[in-house]
TIFIMAR-736838 format. One record per residue (C-alpha): x, y, z; residue in one letter; residue number from 0. Coordinates in nm, 3 decimals. Each point is the difference from the previous one (the first is absolute). Last residue first. Example, Ala and Ser with C-alpha at 12.3 -4.5 7.8 and 13.67 -1.06 7.14 Angstrom:
BEGIN
1.367  -0.106  0.714  S  1 .
-0.137  -0.344  0.066  A  0 .
# end
This chain:
BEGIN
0.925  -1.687  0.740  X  313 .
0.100  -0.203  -0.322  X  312 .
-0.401  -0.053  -0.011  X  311 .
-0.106  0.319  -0.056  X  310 .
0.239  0.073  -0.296  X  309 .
-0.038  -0.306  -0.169  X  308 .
-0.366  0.120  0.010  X  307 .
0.062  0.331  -0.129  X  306 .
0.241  -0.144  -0.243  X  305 .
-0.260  -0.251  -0.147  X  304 .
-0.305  0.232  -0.018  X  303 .
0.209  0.319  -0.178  X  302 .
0.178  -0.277  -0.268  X  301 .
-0.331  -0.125  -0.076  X  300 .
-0.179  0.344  -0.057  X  299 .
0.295  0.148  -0.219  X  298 .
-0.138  0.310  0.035  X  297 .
-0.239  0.306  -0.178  X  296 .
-0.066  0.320  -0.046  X  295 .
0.265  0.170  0.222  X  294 .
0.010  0.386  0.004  X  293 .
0.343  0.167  -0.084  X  292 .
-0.090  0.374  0.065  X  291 .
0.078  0.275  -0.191  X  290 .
0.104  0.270  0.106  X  289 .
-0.257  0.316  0.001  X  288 .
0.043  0.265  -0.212  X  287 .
-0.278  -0.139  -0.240  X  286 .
-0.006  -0.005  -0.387  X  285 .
-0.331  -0.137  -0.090  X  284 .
-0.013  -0.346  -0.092  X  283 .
-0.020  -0.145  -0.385  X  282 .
-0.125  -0.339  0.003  X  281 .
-0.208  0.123  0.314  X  280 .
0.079  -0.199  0.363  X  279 .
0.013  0.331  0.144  X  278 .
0.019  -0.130  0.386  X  277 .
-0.248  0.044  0.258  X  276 .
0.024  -0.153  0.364  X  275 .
-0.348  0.070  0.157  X  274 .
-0.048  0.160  0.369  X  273 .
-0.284  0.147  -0.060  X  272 .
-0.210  -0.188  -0.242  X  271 .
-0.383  0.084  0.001  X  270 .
-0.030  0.319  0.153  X  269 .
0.320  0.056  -0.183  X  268 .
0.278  0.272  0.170  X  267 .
0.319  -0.127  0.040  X  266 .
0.068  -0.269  -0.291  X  265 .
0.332  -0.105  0.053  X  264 .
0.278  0.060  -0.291  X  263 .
0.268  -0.247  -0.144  X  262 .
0.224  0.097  -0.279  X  261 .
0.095  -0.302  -0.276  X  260 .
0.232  -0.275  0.003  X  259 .
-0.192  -0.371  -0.021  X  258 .
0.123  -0.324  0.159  X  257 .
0.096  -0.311  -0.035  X  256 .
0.131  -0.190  0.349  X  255 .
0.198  -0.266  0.153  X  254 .
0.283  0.181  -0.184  X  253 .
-0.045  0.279  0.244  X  252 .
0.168  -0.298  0.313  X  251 .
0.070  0.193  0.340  X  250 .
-0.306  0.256  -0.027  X  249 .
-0.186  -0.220  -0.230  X  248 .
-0.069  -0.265  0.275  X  247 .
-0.051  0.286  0.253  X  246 .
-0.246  0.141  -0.252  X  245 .
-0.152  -0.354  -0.040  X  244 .
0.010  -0.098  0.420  X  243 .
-0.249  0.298  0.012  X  242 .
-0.287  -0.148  -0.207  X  241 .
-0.048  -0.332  0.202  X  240 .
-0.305  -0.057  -0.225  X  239 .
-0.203  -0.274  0.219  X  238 .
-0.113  -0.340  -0.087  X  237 .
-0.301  -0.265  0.014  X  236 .
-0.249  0.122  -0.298  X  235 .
-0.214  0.230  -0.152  X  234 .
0.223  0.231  0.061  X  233 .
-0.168  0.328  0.121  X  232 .
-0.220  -0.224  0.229  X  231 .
0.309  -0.245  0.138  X  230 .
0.276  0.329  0.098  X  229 .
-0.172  0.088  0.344  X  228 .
0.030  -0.383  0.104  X  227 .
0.322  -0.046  -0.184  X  226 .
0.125  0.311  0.209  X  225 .
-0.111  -0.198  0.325  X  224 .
0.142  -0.303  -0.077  X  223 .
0.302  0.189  -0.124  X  222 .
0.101  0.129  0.371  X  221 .
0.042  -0.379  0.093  X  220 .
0.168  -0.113  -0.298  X  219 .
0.280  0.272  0.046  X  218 .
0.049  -0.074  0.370  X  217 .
0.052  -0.397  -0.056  X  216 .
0.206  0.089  -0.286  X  215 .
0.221  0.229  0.221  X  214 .
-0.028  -0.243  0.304  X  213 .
0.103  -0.317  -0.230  X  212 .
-0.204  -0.298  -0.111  X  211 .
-0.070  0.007  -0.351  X  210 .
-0.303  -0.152  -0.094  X  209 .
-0.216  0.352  0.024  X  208 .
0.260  0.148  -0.238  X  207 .
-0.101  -0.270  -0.281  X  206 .
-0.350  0.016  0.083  X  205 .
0.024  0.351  -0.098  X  204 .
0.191  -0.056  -0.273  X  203 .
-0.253  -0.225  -0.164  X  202 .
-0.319  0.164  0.067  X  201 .
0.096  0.343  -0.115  X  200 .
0.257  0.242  -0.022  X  199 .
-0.139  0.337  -0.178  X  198 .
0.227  0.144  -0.253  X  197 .
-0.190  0.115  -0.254  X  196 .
-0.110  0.243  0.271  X  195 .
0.315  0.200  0.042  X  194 .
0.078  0.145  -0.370  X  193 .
-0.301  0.148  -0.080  X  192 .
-0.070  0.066  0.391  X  191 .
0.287  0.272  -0.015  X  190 .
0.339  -0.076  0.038  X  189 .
0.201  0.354  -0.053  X  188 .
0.363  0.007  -0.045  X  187 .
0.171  0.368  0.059  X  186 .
0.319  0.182  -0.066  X  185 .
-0.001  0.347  0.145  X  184 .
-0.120  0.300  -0.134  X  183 .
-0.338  0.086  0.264  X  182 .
-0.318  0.016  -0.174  X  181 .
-0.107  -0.388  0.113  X  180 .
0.104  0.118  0.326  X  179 .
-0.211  0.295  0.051  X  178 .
-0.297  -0.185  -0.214  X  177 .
-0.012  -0.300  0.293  X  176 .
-0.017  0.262  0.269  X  175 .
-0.264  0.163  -0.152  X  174 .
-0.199  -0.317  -0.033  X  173 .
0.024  -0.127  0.343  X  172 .
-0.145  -0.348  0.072  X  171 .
-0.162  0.049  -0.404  X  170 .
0.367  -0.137  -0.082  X  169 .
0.079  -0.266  0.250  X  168 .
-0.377  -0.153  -0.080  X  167 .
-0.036  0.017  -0.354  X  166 .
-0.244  0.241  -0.208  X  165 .
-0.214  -0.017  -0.283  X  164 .
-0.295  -0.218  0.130  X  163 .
0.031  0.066  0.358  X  162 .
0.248  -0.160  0.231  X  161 .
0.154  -0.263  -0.203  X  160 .
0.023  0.199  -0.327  X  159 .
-0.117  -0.187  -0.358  X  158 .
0.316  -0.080  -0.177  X  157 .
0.162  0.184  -0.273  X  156 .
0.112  0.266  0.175  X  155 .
0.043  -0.105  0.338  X  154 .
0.187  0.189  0.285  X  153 .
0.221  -0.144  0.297  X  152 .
0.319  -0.193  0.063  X  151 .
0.304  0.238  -0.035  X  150 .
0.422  -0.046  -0.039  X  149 .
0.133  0.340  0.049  X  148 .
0.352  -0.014  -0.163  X  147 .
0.352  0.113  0.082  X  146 .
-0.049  0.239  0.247  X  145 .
0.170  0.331  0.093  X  144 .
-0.070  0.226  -0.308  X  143 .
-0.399  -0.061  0.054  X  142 .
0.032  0.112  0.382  X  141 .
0.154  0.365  -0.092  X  140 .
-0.324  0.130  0.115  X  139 .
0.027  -0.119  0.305  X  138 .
-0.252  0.034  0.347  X  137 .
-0.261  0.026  -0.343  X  136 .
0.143  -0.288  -0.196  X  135 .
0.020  -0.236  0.356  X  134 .
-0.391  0.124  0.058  X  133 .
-0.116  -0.116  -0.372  X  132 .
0.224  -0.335  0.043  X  131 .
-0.209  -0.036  0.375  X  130 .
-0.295  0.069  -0.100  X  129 .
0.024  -0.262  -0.297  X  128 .
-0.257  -0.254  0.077  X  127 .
0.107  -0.346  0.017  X  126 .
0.262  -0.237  -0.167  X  125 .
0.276  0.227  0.003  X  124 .
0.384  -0.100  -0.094  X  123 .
0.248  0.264  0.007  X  122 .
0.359  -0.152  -0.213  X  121 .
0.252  0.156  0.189  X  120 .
0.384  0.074  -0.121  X  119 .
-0.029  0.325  -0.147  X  118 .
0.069  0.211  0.288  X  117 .
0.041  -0.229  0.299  X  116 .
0.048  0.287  0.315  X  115 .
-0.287  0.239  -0.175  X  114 .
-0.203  -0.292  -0.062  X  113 .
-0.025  -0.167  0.303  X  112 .
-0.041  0.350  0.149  X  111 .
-0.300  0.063  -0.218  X  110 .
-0.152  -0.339  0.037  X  109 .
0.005  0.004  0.353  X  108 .
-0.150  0.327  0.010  X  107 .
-0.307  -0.047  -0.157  X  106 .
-0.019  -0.385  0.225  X  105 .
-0.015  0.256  0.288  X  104 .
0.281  -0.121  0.254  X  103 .
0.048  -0.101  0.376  X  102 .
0.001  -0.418  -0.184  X  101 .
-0.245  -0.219  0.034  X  100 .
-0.002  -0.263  0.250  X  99 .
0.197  -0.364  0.037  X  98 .
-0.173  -0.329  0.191  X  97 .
-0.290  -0.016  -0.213  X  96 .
-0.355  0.017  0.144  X  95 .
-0.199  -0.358  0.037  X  94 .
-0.155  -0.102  -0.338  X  93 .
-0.420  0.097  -0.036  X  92 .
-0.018  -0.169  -0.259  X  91 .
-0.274  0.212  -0.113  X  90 .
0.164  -0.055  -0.373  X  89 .
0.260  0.205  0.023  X  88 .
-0.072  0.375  -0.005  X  87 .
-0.176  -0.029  0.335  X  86 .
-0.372  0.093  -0.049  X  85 .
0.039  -0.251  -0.321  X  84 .
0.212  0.062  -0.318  X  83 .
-0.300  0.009  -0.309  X  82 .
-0.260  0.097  0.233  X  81 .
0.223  0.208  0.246  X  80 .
0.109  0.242  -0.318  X  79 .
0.044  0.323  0.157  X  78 .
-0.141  0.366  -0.115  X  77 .
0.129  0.330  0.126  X  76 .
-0.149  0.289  -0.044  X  75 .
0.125  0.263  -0.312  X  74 .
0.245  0.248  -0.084  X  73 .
0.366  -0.168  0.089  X  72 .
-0.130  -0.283  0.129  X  71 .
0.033  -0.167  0.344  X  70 .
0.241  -0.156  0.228  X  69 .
0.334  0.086  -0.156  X  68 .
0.265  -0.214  0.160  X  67 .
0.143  -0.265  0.209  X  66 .
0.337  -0.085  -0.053  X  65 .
0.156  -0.342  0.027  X  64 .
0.371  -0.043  -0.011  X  63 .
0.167  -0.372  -0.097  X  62 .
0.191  -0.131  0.249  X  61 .
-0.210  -0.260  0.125  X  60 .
-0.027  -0.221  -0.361  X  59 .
-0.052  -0.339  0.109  X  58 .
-0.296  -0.051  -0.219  X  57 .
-0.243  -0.050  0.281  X  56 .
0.171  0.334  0.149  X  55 .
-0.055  0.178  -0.335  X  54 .
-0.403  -0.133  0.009  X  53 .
-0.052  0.157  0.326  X  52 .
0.155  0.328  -0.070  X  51 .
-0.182  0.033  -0.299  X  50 .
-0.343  -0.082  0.186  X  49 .
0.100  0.212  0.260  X  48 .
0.104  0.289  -0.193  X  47 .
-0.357  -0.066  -0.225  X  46 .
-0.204  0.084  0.339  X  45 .
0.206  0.260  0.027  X  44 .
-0.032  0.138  -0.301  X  43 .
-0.405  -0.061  -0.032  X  42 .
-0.138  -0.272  -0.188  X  41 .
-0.062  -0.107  -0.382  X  40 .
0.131  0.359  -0.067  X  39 .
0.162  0.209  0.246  X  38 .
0.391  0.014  -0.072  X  37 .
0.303  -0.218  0.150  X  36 .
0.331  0.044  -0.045  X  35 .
0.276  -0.245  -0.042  X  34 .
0.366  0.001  -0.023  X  33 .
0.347  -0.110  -0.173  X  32 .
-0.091  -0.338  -0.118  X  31 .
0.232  -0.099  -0.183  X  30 .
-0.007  -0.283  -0.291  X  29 .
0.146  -0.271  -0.130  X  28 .
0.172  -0.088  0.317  X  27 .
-0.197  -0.360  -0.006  X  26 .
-0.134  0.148  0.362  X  25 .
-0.060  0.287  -0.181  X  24 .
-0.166  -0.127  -0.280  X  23 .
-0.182  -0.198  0.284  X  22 .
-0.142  0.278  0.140  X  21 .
-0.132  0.171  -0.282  X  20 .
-0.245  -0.288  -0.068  X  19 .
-0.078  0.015  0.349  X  18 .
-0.066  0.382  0.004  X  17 .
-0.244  -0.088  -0.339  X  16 .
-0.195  -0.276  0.194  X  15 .
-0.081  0.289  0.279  X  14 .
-0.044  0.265  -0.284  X  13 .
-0.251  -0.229  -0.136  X  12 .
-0.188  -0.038  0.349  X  11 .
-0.018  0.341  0.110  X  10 .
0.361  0.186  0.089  X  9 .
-0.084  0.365  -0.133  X  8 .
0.285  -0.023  -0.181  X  7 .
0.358  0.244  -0.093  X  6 .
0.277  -0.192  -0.040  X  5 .
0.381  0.110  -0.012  X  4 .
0.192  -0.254  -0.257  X  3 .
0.391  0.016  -0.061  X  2 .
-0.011  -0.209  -0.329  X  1 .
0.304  -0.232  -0.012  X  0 .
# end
């Protein structure tokens, strides 16, 4: 059972991707060992909330909630209100959560959670990675202590989502996205390529909105506004949930196919700073870097029906 410590910036996909988690733990298929929270579509506490608020929907009150790095490493910081609203969710404005973050920097959490579960925990992050590149400087030993960094961010093949070359967690803080892609631990990356093919559309959207339970109730609410955003990149009713994916192929890498080679982030392009580049050459150069297993491609149908399944056993 994958021992799972989360690392979000809890906008709208990371909210459908907390309830996916939750019910693999409710099924005890999963654990859910803690979260932190990162600026990206909002800021960290603003995403604390949000997480905190979805858990307690869930039925998950136990679960600790960090709040952490609140801006880049080298840069300003950038949020996503158009795609996530002013509040993360929607502009749903949902009353404030019963529980509160934790007396801990996110950084830290993951360090300690580490150090006292050395190669049990999978580290899940679907938003920037300040806090990864943070944890790796407070610990340099960090790579030794976890069993896999599970990551949704970068495109290769696909145009960016933020400017032409470059996707949204990624270009969020570039330098902090190359520290951890250098680092020699185990790591899945679910860029765009692999995310967008994905998209849920008409059909199992009108599916969730039929069923009639707080969780799916929640989840189709915060959509409406993410299917809004989602409509003119499209073409059509839907919405790419891309973060529920790398949770997906966090508990289940045979959802996946994938590609091995060294991952590097473009640091200095007028034109694509913050870029994931890989040597995709017949014949690569030799690089000291480990290779990272990046997924290009899913089992689309088997993705849509779980995640709903998922949604509505809550």
């Amino acid at each position: 059972m994958p021992a799972i410590l989360f690392d979000c910036d809890t906008g709208i996909d990371d909210a459908i991707t907390l309830l996916y988690l939750a019910s693999l733990v409710r099924e005890g298929k999963a654990e859910l060992v803690g979260v932190g929270t990162v600026h990206g579509n909002v800021d960290p506490d603003s995403g604390a909330l949000n997480t905190l608020r979805v858990l307690e929907l869930a039925g998950l009150h136990e679960v600790p909630v960090a709040v952490g790095a609140a801006r880049p490493m080298a840069q300003d910081v950038h949020y996503a209100l158009d795609w996530h609203g002013t509040d993360g969710l929607g502009d749903t404005g949902l009353p404030d959560p019963a529980g509160w973050p934790v007396d801990e920097a996110a950084a830290a959490q993951i360090v300690r959670l580490a150090r006292s579960r050395p190669g049990e925990l999978t580290l899940l992050a679907t938003g920037p990675l300040t806090n990864l590149g943070a944890a790796l400087l407070l610990d340099p030993e960090l790579p030794a202590l976890v069993r896999e960094v599970v990551i949704m961010g970068g495109a290769f093949d696909h145009p960016g989502n933020v400017t032409t070359h470059a996707e949204a967690n990624i270009w969020h803080d570039p330098e902090a996205a190359d520290l951890v892609f250098a680092a020699d631990w185990p790591m899945v990356l679910v860029p765009l390529d692999a995310t967008h093919p994905t998209a849920v559309g008409d059909a199992w959207l009108d599916r969730l909105s039929a069923h009639d339970s707080e969780p799916a109730r929640f989840a189709t609410k915060i959509l409406e506004f993410y299917v809004t955003a989602y409509t003119p990149t499209l073409k059509r009713r839907g919405a790419v949930i891309h973060d529920a994916l790398a949770a997906m192929l966090a508990v289940d890498p045979g959802l996946g196919e994938y590609a091995e080679r060294p991952v590097r982030v473009e640091l200095r392009g007028e034109l694509t700073r913050g870029t994931t580049v890989w040597d995709a050459r017949s014949l690569p150069a030799d690089d000291e870097r480990r290779p990272v297993r990046v997924a290009v491609g899913s089992d689309v149908t088997a993705f849509q029906e779980r995640l709903l399944a998922s949604i509505l056993s809550l």
